[in-house]
C-alpha positions as a Markdown table, in Angstrom:
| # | Residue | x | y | z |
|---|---|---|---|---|
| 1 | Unk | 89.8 | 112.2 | 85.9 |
| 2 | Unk | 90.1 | 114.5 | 88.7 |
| 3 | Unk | 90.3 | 115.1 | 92.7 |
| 4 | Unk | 91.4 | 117.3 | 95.2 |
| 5 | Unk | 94.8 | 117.8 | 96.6 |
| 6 | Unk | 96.1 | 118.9 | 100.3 |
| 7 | Unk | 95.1 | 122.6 | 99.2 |
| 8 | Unk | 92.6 | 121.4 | 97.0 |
| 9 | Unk | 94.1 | 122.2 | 93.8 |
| 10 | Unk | 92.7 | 120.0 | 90.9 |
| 11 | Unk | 94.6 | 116.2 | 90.4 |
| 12 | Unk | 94.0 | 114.9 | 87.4 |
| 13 | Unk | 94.5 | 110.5 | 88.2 |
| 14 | Unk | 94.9 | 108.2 | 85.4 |
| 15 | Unk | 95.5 | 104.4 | 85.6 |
| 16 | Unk | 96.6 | 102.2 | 82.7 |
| 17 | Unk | 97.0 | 98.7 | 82.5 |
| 18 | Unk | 98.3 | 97.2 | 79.4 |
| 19 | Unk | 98.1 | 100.5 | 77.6 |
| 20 | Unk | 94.0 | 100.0 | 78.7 |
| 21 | Unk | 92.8 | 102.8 | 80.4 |
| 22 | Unk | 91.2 | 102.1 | 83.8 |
| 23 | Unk | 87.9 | 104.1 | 84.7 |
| 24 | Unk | 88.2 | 105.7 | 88.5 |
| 25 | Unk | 85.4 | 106.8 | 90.6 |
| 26 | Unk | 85.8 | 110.6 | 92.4 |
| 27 | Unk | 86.2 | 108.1 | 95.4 |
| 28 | Unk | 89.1 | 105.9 | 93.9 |
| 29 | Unk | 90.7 | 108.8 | 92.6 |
| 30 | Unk | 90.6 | 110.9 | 95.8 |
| 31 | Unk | 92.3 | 107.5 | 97.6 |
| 32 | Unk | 95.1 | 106.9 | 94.5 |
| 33 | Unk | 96.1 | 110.7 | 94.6 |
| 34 | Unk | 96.2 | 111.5 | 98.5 |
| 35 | Unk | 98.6 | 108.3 | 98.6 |
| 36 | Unk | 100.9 | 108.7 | 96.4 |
| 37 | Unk | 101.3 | 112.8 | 97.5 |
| 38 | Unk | 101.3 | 111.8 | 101.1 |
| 39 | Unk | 104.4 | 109.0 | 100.6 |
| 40 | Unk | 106.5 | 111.9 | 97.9 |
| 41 | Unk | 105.8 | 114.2 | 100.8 |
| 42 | Unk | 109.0 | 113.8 | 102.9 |
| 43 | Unk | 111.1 | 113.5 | 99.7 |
| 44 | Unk | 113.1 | 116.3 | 98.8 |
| 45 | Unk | 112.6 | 117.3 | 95.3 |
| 46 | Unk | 109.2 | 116.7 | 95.3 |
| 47 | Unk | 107.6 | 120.2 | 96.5 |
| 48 | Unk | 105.8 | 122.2 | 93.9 |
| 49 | Unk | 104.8 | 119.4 | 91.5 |
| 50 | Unk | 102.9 | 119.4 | 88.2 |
| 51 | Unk | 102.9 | 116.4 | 87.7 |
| 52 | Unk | 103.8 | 112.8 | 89.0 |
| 53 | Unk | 104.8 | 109.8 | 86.7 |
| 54 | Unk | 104.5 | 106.0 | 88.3 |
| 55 | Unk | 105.3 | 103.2 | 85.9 |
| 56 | Unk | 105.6 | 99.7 | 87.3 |
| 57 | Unk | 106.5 | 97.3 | 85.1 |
| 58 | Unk | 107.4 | 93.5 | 85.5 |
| 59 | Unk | 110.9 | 92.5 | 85.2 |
């Protein structure tokens, strides 16, 4: 699934629980991808990404 970055560069977002794959709207996806770009923004490292992992998991 897809939305627009910053510079409007293509974001693919996918979400999946339980190894389930979770179906995003163009809205969802804009919201899920701004976030998590806008928090890795300050962090140094993070400039010039491909792409971003996230795993939560319960410990």
């Amino acid at each position: 699934m897809s939305c627009c970055n910053e510079h409007n560069k293509s974001m693919e977002v996918e979400i999946e629980v339980n190894n389930k794959q979770i179906g995003l709207n163009p809205f969802i996806q804009e919201i899920v991808a701004s976030t998590i770009l806008g928090l890795l923004k300050p962090l140094k490292g993070t400039e010039g990404h491909k792409e971003i992992v996230i795993k939560l998991r319960e410990k």
